[in-house]
Structures are given as C-alpha cells and as structure tokens.
N, C-alpha and C positions, 0 to 999 in steps of 0.2 A: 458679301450679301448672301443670305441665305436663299434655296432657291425654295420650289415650290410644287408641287405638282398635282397635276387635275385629279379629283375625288377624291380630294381629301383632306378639304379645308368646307367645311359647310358654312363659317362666316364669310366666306367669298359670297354663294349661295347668295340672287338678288331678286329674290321673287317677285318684290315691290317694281321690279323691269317691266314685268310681263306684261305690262301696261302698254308698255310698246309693242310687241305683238298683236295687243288688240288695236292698236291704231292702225297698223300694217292690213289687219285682215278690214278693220274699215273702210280704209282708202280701196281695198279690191272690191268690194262689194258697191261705194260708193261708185267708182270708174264702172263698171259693168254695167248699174243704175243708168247713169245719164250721160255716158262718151256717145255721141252719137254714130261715133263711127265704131261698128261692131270689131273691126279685127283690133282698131287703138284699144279697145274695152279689154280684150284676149292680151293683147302683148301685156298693158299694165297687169292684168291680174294673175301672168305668167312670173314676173318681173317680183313684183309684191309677195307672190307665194315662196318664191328661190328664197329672198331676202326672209322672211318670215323663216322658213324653214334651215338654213344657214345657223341664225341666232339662236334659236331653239335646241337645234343640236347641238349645239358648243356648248347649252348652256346646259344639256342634260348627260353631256359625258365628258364634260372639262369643269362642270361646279362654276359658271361664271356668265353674267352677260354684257357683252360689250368688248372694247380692254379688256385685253390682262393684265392681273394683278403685277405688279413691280416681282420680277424672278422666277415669274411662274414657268416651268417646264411643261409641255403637254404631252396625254400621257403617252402617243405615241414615242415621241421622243425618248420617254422616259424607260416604255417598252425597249425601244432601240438600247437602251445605252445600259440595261439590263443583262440585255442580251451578248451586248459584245463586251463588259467588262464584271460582269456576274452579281454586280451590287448594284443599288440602286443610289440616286447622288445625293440623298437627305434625309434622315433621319422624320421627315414630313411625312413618308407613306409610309416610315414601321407601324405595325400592330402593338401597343403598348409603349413602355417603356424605354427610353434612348439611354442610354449612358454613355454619356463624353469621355473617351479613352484619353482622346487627345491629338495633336495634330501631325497631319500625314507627311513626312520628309522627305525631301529628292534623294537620289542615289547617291550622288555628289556634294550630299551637306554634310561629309564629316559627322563627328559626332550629335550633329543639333546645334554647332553656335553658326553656325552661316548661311542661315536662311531655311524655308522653305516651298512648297509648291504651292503658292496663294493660299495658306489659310483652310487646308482640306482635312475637314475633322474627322474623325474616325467614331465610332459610337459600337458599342455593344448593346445590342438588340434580344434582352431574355425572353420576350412577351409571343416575340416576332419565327412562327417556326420554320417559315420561310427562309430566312436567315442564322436560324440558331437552332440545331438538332435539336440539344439539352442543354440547359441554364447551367450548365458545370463551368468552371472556369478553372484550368490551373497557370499559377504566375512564380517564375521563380526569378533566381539573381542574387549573386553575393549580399554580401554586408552592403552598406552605402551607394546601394543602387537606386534606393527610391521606391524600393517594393512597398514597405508601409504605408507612406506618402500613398502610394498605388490604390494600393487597398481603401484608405482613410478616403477619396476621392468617391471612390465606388460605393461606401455602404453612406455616407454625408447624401448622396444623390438618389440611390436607391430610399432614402428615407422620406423624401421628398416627390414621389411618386405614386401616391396613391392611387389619385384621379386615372391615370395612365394606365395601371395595375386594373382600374375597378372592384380595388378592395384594399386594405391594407395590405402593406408587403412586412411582416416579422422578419427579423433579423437574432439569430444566434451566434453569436462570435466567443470564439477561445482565445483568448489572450495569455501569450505564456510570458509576456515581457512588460506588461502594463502601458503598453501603446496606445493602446482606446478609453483607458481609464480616467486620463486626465479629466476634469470637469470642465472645463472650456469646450472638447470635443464633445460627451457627454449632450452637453446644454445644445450645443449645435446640431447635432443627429436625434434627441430625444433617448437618450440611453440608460437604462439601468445598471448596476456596475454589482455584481455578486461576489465576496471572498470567499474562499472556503472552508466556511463556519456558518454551518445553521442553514446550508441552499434548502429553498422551501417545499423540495418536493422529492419523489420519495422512492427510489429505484427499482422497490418492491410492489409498487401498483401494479393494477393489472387490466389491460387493455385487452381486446380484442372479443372474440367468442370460439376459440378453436377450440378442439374438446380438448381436457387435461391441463385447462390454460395455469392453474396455482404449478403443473409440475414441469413445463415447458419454461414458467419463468424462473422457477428456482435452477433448473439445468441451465440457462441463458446466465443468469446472475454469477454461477459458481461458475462456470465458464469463463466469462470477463474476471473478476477476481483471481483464478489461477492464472490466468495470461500475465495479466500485471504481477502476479509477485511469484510466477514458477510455481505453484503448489504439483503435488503430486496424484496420485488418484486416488491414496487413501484419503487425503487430506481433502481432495471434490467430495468425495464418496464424505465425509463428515463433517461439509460443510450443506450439501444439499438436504441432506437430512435432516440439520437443524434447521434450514427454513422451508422443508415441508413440515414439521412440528411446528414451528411458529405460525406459520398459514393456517394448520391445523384450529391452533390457541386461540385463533382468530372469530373462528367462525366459520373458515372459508375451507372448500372441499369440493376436490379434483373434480368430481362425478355430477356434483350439484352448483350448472351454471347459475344460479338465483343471489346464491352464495359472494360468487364472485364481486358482487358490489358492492361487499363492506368492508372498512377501512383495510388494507390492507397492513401488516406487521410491520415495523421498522426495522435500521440495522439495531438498533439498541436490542430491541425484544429480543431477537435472531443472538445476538452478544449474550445475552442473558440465558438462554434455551442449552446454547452450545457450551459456557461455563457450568450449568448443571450438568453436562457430563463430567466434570473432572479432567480436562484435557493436558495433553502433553504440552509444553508451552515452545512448540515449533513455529515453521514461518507460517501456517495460517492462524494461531493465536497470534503472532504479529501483527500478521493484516489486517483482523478482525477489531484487536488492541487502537491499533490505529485510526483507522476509522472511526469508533466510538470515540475513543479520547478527545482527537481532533474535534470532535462533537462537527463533521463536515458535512453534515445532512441533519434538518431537521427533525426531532423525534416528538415531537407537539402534533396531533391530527389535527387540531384546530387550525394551524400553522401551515397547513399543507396545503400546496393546491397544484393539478396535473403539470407539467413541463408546457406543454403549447400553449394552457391559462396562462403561465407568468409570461411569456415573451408576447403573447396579445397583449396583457399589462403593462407588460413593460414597453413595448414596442419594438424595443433593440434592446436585448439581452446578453449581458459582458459577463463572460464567466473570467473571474479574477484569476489565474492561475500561477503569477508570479511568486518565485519566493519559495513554495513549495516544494518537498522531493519530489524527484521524477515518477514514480511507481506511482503515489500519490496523485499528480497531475494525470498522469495516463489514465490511471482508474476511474475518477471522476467524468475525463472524458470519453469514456465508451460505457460507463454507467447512464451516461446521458445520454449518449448518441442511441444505445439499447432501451432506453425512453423516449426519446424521439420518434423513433422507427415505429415501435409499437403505436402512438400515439398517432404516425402520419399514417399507417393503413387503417385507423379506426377513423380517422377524422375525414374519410370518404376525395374525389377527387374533383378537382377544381374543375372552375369555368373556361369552359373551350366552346370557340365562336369562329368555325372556318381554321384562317392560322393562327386565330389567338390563342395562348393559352397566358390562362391568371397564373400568378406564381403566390403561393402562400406564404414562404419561408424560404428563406435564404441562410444555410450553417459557413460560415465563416473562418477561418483559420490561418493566424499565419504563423510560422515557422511549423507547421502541421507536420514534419517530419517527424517531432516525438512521439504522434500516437499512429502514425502510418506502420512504422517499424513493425509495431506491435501484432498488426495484421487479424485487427479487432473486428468479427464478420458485418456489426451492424454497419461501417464506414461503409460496405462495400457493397451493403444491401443498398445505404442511402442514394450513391451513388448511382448503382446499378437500374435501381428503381424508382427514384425519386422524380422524374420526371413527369409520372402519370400523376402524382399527387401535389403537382404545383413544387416541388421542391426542388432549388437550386445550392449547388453548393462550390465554394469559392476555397480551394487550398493553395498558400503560399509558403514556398522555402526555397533552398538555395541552392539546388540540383536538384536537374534531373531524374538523377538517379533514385534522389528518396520518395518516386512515384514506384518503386519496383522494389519488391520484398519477395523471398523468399517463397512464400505462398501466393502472392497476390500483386499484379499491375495493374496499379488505380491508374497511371496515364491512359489507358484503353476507355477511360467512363468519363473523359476530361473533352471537349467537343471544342472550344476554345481557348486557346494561349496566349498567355502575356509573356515575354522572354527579356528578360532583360541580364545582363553584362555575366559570362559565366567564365571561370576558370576552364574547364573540362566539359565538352561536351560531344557525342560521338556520331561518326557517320549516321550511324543504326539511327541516333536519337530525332537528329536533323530530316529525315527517310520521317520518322514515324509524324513529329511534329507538322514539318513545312510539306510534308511529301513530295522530297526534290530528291530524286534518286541518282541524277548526274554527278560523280566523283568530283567533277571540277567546281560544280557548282555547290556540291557538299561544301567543301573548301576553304572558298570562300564564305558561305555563311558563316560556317562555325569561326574563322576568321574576326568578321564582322559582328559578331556576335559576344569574342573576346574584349574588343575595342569601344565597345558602345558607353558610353557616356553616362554621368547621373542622369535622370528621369526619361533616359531614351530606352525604346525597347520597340521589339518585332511584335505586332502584333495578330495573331492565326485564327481566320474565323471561323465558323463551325463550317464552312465549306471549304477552307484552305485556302480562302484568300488572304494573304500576305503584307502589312503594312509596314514601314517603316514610322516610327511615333515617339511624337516629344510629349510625355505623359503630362496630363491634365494634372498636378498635385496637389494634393488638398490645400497646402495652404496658399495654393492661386484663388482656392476659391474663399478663403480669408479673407483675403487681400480685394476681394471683388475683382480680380484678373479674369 
C-alpha cells in the first residue's frame, strides 16, 4: 500500500466539511443563547470550541477532515522518520518527478531471487533538491547486467512526466549500439531516431553574445576536431583560418555583433574555402574529406534548425551512432555536446519554486566511455554546470574507472549511482562512491558488488544513502509489471 503524507495531496483537501464547523460554532452560540444555567452554557461552548478547533487544525496542516485517508502518514511522523533514516518514505511529498528505480532488498536476499523487505521502492527524485544535489546520474556494470534495461526504464518514465516537470522534459541520448532505436521503444517514449547523414543542424551556429563570438567558435570547433583525429597546430592553425574565412563569406564579423544572426557557414562551405588553398592531403584533409563525404551534417539552411529546436520536436532525440568509425562517432558527439552547451547558457535558466527545480533536458549516454576518454571540455562543462540551466545528465558504462581520464574526473559531477555487478573495483572507488571508508566494510562491498545478480544493483543517493535494488526494467513495464 502506498503511504501518504499530510500537505500534500490537495484532493484529500474537504472544504465542502467545513460545514461542520459551522454547525459546531452554532450549537456554541446556540447553548450560550438559551442554557439556562450559565456555567452549563460556559462548559458547552468550552467543549464545542476544543472540538471545532482540533478539526480545523488537522485540517490546515494535515490537508484532511475527519479520517484519514487509507496510508496516510502525518507529517510529524513523517518529520520523525526523516530525521532518523535521512529519506522520506514515498515518493508523495517529492518536489516533481519520481522515478521507480526499483525495489529495496534485505541484506540476506542473496542475489534478489528470495524475497524482499515488503515491497520498498526506491525512486530517484531530479526535480526534488532536497534530495538530489544535481540531476547527474552515473550507472555502470559489465555486459549483461541490465544497465540498458536500466537506462530504457529511466528515459520510458522520464517521458512521461511532464505534468510533474511543469514543462516538458527533452531528452538527448547517444546510442552507440542501437539499443533505443528499435521502433517499438521509439513508439513507446515518443522518439526520434537520427543516423549520421544529413543531422539537421549545424555545428557552426552561433549562440551566445560574448565579444569575438565567430572566433571563439571557430577556436571551440578546431579544437573538438583535433581532439578527435590528433591534428597538429599547424594543421588547428589551417583549419581555424578556414572558418574564419568562411564566417567571413558569410557575412558575419567578429567585431559586428548585428552580424552574428545570419546563417551561419557549413562544413561544406568551410571544405570548399580550405580546398581553395591547395592543401597537403594530411590527416586534417582526412577529417575534413570525411565529414563532407559522409554528407553527416546537413548543408541545406532551409534544412536547418538549432539543436534544442530538434529535441523540443522531437521530444526524445536518438542520435544513431552505430556502425560508424569511432573518431567519427566521437566527433559528432562533442560537436553536439559543443552545441548543446552553447545553446543551454543562451536558452536562460529554469523554473525554481523553493526546492523545485524544472529540468529542461536530460543528455543520455550509454556505453559513454567512448567520448569520455577523449576528455571533450563541453562534457565537463555540461556536467559541471548544467544544473543551473535545468540540465541533467545520465552516463552509462562498464567501470568505474572510465569516469577518470587523464585530464579529467567526471565521477566528481556524478551526485547519484546506480552500481550494478563489476569485475574490478577499488577500495578508493567504494571511499568516493558509498563513502564507507572502513577496510572491512570496503570489503565486503566490493565483494557484494562482484556477486550481484542480473537487474540487481546498489543504489547511491545524492546524500549517500545506500540501497540494495532489484531494478525496475523496462520491459516490466511492457509487460504492465
């Protein structure tokens, strides 16, 4: 039975009661009227006033009169149980949206086939910041753990929560395996599904109003570009140059913000500018060959429309990325995410009401270990900062470890953990996740953590509370499970 707790059901709310009240204050006025005996007059309307004011109170700080509702907790209680176990017991007083993780296991059930502790859900709470620093999530877990499933569960319900939101919730997801793609799921989540030919929008736009923004974005652009295919600095140095010449071609000019709002160049144009040099046919004539060829970006303006336009169109936006070379897939994804970014500090910051905060967009990723590596700065910006502007983001892979690069540790921007079944995983990691710094109790986890079962995993809340959980997977909720 799900429970319930005061202030925060307004269809409990019985205003049509109050009618009892006024009969209570009648009958005191009445008795004072015509008791003949003055102090019987005093007690009744002593008596009448307690009962009146009892009802009234409950009914203005519990939301109810009379009865309580079937499960209702009150909110003392609720306070109480706050206090001494750090959550609250129903997803009934989050601030927006709930998401069903899935059900909370005893210590002693094994991997999840023998039972659990009555039916005790778990939920992830984005909306809610009481509960939830920042909307980050990272999940990981070998092969045939259930992370997709995982995932599939999470954006199927986040689709489904508008009302809770009070706005649409966007969805971006990279799909490097064609997991989301299917048309079944699609139909189910409201999905759009993009391959990489012809995406409609345009990497050389330009957002923002910083001064030099045409040479800030061709330094951003040639930047992502070298990262993905190792160019050199002569080779930055002669690719930014062609698309400040194409910016140029355009119309558009560093100095004269006015400027900035007209179509922005393609890679094509940019392809075109750079082969009127006469170039050596090195790896950024590769890159650039590529890219064009593939035709993976639209070069039609009619055709075009900003990166947050298509995922409000679309609603849930599937970038197809299977199949593809890896340099290739990389690229596309940090040319986007370096659209994204731009496009989430121009599009201003969401609706915050107390601890709500609206969430605009949610980026998605699973096996994200391929563009982590890469140590692409807008991931980190996203990450870093995406919180102020409504945006959450969800990476899934299969250690630990590929939150830690060289330059950069995305697990530090990650506020809650899904863990599910790992080969390898180390004291340190166990310390920074579960924040359990006792060796024995290290130990054990990681232990426990080896042994975990398909669709079971630890789940870590943005406060450190600790679940053991038999995942909600999507296709339970096929099945109407």
């Amino acid at each position: 039975m799900t429970s319930m707790i005061g202030r925060v059901r307004p269809e409990h709310f019985a205003p049509d009661s109050l009618s009892g009240g006024a009969v209570v204050t009648l009958s005191v006025a009445v008795g004072t009227l015509f008791a003949p005996p003055v102090g019987l007059a005093g007690l009744f309307s002593y008596l009448g006033w307690k009962a009146y004011d009892r009802h009234i109170t409950r009914w203005r700080r519990e939301g109810f009169w009379g009865d309580p509702p079937a499960g209702f907790i009150g909110v003392d209680e609720a306070e109480s149980l706050a206090a001494t176990d750090g959550q609250l017991p129903s997803p009934a007083v989050s601030l927006g949206a709930a998401v069903l993780l899935g059900t909370a296991m005893s210590d002693s059930s094994g991997d999840g086939d023998k039972g659990n502790t009555g039916e005790v859900s778990v939920y992830w709470l984005p909306n809610d910041t009481r509960a939830t620093l920042n909307p980050n999530m990272g999940i990981i877990g070998t092969m045939g753990t259930g992370k997709t499933q995982f995932v599939k569960s999470v954006i199927w319900q986040l689709s489904r929560m508008t009302e809770q939101n009070r706005a649409p919730l966007g969805q971006l997801i990279f799909d490097y395996k064609s997991d989301y793609t299917q048309d079944d799921f699609k139909q189910a989540v409201g999905a759009t599904s993009h391959k990489l030919y012809k995406l409609p929008y345009n990497p050389l736009s330009l957002f923002g109003d910083v001064p030099r923004l045409p040479v800030r974005a061709a330094s951003a652009f040639t930047d992502t570009v070298a990262r993905a295919f190792g160019l050199g600095e002569k080779q930055r140095l002669k690719l930014q140059e062609a698309i400040a010449e194409s910016y140029q071609l355009a119309g558009i000019h560093p100095d004269k913000p006015a400027t900035w709002q007209r179509p922005a160049p393609t890679i094509q144009d940019v392809w075109e500018v750079f082969l009127a040099e006469e170039p050596e046919k090195d790896s950024l004539y590769a890159a650039l060959s590529k890219l064009v060829s593939f035709q993976i970006f639209e070069d039609q303006q009619d055709n075009l429309v900003s990166l947050h336009e298509l995922i409000e169109r679309d609603g849930i936006t599937i970038i197809d990325l299977a199949g593809d070379d890896p340099s290739i897939q990389n690229l596309v994804v940090a040319l986007t995410l370096d659209l994204f970014y731009a496009q989430m500090q121009r599009n201003g910051k969401p609706q915050v009401d107390g601890d709500f905060r609206q969430i605009s967009k949610m980026v998605i990723a699973d096996e994200a270990d391929n563009f982590m590596s890469q140590d692409f700065p807008s991931l980190k910006r996203i990450l870093k900062e995406g919180r102020e502007y409504g945006i959450g983001t969800i990476l899934s892979t299969q250690q630990i470890t590929h939150f830690r690069t060289g330059e950069d540790n995305y697990a530090a921007y990650m506020k809650s953990w899904v863990v599910h079944s790992v080969d390898e995983i180390s004291p340190k990691d166990i310390r920074a996740i579960f924040n359990v710094t006792d060796k024995s109790a290290q130990d054990d986890l990681m232990e426990s953590i080896r042994n975990l079962g398909k669709h079971m995993s630890y789940y870590v809340s943005s406060g450190k509370q600790v679940s053991r959980v038999k995942d909600k997977a999507y296709w339970e909720w096929k099945q109407g499970r």
